[in-house]
C-alpha positions in Angstrom: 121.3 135.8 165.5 123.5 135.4 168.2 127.0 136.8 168.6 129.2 135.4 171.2 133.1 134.7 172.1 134.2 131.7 173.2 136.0 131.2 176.5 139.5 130.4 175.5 140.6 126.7 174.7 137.5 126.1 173.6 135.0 125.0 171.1 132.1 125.2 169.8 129.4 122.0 170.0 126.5 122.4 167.7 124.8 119.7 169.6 125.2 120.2 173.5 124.3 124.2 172.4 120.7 123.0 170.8 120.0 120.8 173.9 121.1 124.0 176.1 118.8 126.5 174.2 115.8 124.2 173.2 115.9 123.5 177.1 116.3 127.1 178.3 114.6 129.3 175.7 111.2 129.5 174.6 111.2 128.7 170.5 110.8 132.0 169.6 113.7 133.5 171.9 116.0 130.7 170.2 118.8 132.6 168.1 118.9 130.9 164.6 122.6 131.5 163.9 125.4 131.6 166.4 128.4 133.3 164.9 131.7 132.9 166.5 133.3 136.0 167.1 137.5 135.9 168.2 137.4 139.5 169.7 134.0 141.5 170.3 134.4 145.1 169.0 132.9 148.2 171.2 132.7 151.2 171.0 134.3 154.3 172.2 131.5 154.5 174.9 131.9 150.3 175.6 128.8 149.0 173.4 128.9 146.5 171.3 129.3 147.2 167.2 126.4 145.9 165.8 125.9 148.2 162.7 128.6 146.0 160.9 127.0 142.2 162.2 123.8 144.0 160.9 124.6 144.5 157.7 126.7 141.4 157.0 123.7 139.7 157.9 124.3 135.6 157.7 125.7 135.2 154.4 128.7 132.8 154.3 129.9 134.7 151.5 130.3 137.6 153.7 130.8 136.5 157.2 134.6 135.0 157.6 133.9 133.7 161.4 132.2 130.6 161.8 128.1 131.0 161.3 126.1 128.6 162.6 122.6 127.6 161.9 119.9 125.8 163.9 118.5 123.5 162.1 115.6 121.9 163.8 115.4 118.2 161.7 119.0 117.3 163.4 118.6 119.0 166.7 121.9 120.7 166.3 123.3 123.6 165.0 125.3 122.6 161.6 127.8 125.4 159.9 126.3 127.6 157.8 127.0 126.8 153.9 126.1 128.9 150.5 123.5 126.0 150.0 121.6 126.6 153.4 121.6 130.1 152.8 120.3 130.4 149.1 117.8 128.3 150.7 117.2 130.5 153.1 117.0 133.9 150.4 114.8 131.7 148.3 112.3 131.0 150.9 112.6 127.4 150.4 113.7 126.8 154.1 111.5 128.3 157.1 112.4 130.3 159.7 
């Protein structure tokens, strides 16, 4: 998973971001969800909070920022929905 901020007055493209990491990143290096964060949290010691986006994990249930999922048929990244992620939890989509 990926964690990013957008630059301000703008949005995210599911499709244009799939061309940009298929092209730049090797399969494996390719984050499977993007989740759209408004303000990135640090620490006292200015690192990033990662203990929290760890243990959220990529449940929509969970997460309220946008979650993204790559999904490889459609060559985009699609939001993430209850229905891809019980698919997900059941084993019944691959990583």
């Amino acid at each position: 998973m990926a964690c990013i901020r957008l630059k301000e007055n703008c949005e995210f493209n599911g499709e244009s971001t799939y061309r940009h990491v298929n092209t730049h990143l090797p399969n494996y290096a390719r984050p499977r969800f993007i989740r759209i964060k408004t303000a990135i949290e640090l620490t006292a010691t200015f690192k990033y909070r990662k203990v929290q986006l760890v243990e959220e994990g990529f449940n929509p249930g969970v997460i309220k920022d946008h979650l993204y999922f790559l999904n490889d048929k459609e060559n985009l990244y699609v939001q993430m929905t209850q229905d891809i992620y019980n698919s997900v939890k059941n084993r019944d989509f691959k990583l």
